[in-house]
C-alpha positions in Angstrom: -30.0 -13.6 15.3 -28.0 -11.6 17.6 -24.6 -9.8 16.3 -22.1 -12.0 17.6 -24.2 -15.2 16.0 -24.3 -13.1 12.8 -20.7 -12.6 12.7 -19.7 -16.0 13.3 -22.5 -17.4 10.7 -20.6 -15.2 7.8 -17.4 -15.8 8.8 -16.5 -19.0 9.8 -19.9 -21.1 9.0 -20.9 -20.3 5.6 -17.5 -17.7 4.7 -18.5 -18.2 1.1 -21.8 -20.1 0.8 -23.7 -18.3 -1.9 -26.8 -21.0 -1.3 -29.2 -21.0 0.8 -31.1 -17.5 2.4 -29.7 -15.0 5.0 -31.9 -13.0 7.0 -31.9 -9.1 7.9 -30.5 -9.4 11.2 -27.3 -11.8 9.6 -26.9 -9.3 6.5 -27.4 -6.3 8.7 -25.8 -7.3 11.1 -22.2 -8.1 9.2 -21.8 -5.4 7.5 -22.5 -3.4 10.6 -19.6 -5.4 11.7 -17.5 -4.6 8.6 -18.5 -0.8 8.7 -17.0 -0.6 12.8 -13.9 -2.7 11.6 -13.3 0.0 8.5 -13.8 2.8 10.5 -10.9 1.5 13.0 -8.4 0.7 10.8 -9.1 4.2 8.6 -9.0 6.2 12.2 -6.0 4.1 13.8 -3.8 4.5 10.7 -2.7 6.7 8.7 -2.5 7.2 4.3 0.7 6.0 4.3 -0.3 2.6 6.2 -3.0 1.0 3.1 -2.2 -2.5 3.9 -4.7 -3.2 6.9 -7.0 -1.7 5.0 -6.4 -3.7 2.1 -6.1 -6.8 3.8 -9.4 -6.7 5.3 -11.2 -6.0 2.3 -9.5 -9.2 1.0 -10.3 -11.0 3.4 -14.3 -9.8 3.6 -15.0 -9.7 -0.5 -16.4 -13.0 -0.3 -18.3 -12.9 2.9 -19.9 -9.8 2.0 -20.6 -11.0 -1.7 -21.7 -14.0 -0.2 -24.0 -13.0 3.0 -25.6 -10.5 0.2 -26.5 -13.1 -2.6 -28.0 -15.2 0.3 -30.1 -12.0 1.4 -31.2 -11.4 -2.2 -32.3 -15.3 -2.3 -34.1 -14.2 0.8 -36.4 -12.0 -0.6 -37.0 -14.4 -4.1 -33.9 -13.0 -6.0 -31.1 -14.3 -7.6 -27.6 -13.7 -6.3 -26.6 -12.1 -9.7 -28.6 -8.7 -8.5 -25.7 -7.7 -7.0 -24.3 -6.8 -10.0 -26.7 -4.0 -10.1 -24.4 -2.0 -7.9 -22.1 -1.2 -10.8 -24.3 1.3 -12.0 -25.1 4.3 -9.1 -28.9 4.0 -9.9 -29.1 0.2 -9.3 -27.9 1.1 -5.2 -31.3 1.9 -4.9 -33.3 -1.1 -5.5 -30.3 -3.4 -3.7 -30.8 -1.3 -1.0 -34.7 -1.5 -1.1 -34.4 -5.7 -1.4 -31.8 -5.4 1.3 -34.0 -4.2 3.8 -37.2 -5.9 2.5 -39.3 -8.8 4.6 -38.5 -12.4 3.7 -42.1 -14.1 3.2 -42.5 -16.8 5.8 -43.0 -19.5 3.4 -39.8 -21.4 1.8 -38.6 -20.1 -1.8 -36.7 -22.0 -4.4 -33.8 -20.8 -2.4 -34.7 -22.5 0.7 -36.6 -21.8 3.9 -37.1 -19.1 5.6 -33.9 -19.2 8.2 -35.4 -17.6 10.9 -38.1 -20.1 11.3 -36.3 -23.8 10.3 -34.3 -25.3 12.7 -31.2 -25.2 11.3 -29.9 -21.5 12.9 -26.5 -22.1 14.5 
C-alpha cells in the first residue's frame, strides 16, 4: 500500500472501523501523514492560535484509534492493547507489535490484507 492509498483507506474508507486487520504500510503510513500535518500546523502558527491544532486532533482520534486496533488485530491482538499506552512502560511493547510481521495466514481478525483481494 502506497501513502496516498493509505491515507485515503483511514480516512474516508474505514474512518472508524475497528474490525478487520491493517497492515504496516496503512498504520505506518497514516500516522506518518498525521506526524507531517502536526508539524505544519505547530510551525505555521503560533501559541496563541491552539484551534488548528485542536481541531485536527479531533478530527484524527478515531482514525488513529482505529487504524491502530486494526494493526494490533494484525499481528493476533486485541484492539484493547492500546490502552497500554497509558502507562510509559507499556509504549514499548505497542511499539514492538506496531512494527511486528503480520503471519500470512488469516487470524480470528480476518485475513491477512495485503494478500486478499479486497485492498482498495
Amino acid at each position: 500500500m502506497n501513502f496516498i492509498t493509505a491515507i485515503k483507506t483511514v480516512l474516508f474508507k474505514k474512518y472508524a472501523n475497528f474490525n478487520g486487520r491493517a497492515s504496516r504500510s496503512e498504520f505506518w503510513f497514516f500516522q506518518l501523514a498525521y506526524f507531517l500535518l502536526a508539524l505544519a500546523i505547530s510551525v505555521f502558527t503560533t501559541s496563541e492560535q491552539w484551534l488548528p491544532s485542536v481541531a485536527l486532533d479531533v478530527l484524527v482520534i478515531l482514525p488513529v484509534l482505529a487504524v491502530s486496533a486494526r494493526r494490533l488485530h494484525d499481528t493476533g491482538r486485541s484492539g484493547w492493547n492500546q490502552l497500554w499506552a497509558i502507562t510509559i512502560i507499556g509504549l514499548i511493547p505497542l511499539l514492538y507489535w506496531y512494527c511486528s510481521k503480520s503471519s500470512d495466514e488469516g487470524n480470528r481478525f480476518g485475513s491477512n490484507p495485503l494478500l486478499s483481494d479486497n485492498i482498495v
